[in-house]
C-alpha positions in Angstrom: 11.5 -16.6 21.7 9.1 -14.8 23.8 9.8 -11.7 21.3 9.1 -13.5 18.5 6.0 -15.1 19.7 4.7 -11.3 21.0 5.4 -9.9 17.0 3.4 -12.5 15.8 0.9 -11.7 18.0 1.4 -8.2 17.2 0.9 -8.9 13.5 -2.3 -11.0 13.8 -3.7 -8.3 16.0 -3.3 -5.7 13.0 -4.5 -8.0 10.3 -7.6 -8.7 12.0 -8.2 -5.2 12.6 -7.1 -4.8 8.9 -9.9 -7.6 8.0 -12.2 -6.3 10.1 -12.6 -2.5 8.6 -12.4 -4.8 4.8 -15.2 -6.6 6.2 -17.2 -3.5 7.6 -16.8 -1.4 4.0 -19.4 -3.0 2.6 -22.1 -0.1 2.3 -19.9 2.6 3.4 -18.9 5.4 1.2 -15.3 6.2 0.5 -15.0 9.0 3.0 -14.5 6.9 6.4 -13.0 4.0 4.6 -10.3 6.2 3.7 -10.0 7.6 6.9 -10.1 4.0 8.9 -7.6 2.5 6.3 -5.4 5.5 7.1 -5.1 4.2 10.8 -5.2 0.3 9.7 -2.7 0.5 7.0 0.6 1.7 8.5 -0.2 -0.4 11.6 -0.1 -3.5 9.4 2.7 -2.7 7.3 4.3 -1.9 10.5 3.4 -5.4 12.4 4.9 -7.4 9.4 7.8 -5.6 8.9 8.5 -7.2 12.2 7.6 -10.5 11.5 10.5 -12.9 12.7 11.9 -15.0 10.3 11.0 -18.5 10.3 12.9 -21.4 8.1 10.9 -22.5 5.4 9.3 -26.1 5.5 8.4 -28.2 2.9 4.7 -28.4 4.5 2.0 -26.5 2.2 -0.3 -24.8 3.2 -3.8 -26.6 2.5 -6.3 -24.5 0.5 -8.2 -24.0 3.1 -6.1 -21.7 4.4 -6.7 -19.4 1.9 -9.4 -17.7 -0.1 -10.8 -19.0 -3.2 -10.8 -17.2 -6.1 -14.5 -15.8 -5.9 -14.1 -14.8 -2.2 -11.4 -12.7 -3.2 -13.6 -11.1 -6.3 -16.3 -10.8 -3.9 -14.3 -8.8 -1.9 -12.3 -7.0 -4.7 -16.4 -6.2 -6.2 -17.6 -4.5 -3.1 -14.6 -2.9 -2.6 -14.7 -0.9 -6.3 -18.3 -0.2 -5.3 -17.3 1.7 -1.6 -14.6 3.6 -3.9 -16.4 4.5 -7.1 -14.6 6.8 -9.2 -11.5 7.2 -6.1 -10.3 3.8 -7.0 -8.1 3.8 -10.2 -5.0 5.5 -10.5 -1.7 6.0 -11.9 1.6 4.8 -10.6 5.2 3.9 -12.0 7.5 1.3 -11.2 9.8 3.1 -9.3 13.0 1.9 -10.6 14.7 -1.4 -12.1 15.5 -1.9 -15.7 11.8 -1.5 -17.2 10.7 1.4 -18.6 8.7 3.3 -16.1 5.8 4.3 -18.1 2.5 5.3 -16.5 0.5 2.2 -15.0 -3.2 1.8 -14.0 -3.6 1.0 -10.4 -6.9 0.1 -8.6 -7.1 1.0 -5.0 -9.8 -2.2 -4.4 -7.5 -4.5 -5.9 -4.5 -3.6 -3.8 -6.6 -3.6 -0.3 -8.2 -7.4 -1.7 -5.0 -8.5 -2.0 -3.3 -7.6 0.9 -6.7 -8.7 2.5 -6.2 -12.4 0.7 -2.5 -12.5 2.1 -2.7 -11.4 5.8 -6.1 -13.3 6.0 -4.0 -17.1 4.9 -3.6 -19.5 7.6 -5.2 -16.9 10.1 -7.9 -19.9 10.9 -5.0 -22.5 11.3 -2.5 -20.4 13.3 -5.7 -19.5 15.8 -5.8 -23.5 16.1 -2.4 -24.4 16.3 -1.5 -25.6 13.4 1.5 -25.0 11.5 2.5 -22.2 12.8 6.1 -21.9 11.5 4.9 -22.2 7.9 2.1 -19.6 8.5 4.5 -17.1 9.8 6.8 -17.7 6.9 4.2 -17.6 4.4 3.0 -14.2 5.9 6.4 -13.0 5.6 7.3 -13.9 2.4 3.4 -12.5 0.9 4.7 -9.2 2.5 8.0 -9.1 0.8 7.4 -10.3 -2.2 3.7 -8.9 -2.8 1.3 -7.7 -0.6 4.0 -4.7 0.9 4.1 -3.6 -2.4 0.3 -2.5 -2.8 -0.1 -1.8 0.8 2.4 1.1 -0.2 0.4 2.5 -3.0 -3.0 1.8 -1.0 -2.0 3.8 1.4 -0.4 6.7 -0.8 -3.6 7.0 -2.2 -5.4 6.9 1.1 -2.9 9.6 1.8 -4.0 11.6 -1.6 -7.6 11.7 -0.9 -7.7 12.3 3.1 -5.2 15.8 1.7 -7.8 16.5 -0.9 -11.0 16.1 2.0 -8.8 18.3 4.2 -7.7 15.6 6.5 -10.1 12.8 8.2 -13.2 13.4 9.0 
């Protein structure tokens, strides 16, 4: 149990660190947000991959636990305004049935959602309360959306830090 408790602990350490260089882009330029989320990033993905699992309750979350609508286009706003012209770009779906014809991506919209996700429940869990469901929510968001543009964020962090010649 003590394991468990010390990879959640692990996990909430990285998403507030994760939050935290979100929360500081605002009036940066691309060049050291790329070069922080190239640190943050992995070290998230990293922390939930670890997650322990959790049986799922039938308690839901309350709203509270999680960002509204316009907090996350606030964020998603700023966000396209620190990248400019570095935040579309293309991808595939990288196998399954579908055809894998070009698709837009937007580096802001990836980093706000993955934002929106780790950022659920973090005021509740800090207070106690329901923790079990938190974790498993967490867990599930990674698996089922937010791992999925934290893997093209960080490709495209990737990209740009190789076109700078590596971090500043």
């Amino acid at each position: 149990m003590s394991d468990d408790l010390d990879r959640v602990a692990a996990f909430r350490e990285a998403a507030e660190r994760y939050a935290a260089v979100i929360d500081a882009a605002d009036g940066k330029t691309a060049e050291p947000a790329f070069a922080e989320l190239a640190f943050v990033l992995p070290a998230l993905y990293r922390a939930a991959v670890q997650l322990p699992r959790v049986a799922a309750t039938t308690a839901a979350l309350p709203d509270s636990a999680r960002l509204t609508h316009e907090q996350w286009t606030a964020i998603l706003r700023r966000l396209e305004t620190v990248f400019g012209v570095d935040d579309g770009y293309w991808t595939v779906v990288p196998f399954g049935e579908e055809k894998r014809d070009p698709l837009v991506g937007s580096l802001a919209d990836d980093l706000a959602d993955i934002y929106r996700d780790v950022r659920t429940g973090a005021d509740l869990y800090e207070a106690g309360d329901l923790q079990d469901e938190i974790i498993w929510e967490w867990r599930f968001s990674f698996w089922s959306h937010w791992g999925w543009h934290a893997v093209d964020a960080l490709r495209i962090v990737h990209a740009r830090l190789a076109e700078m010649g590596g971090p500043p």
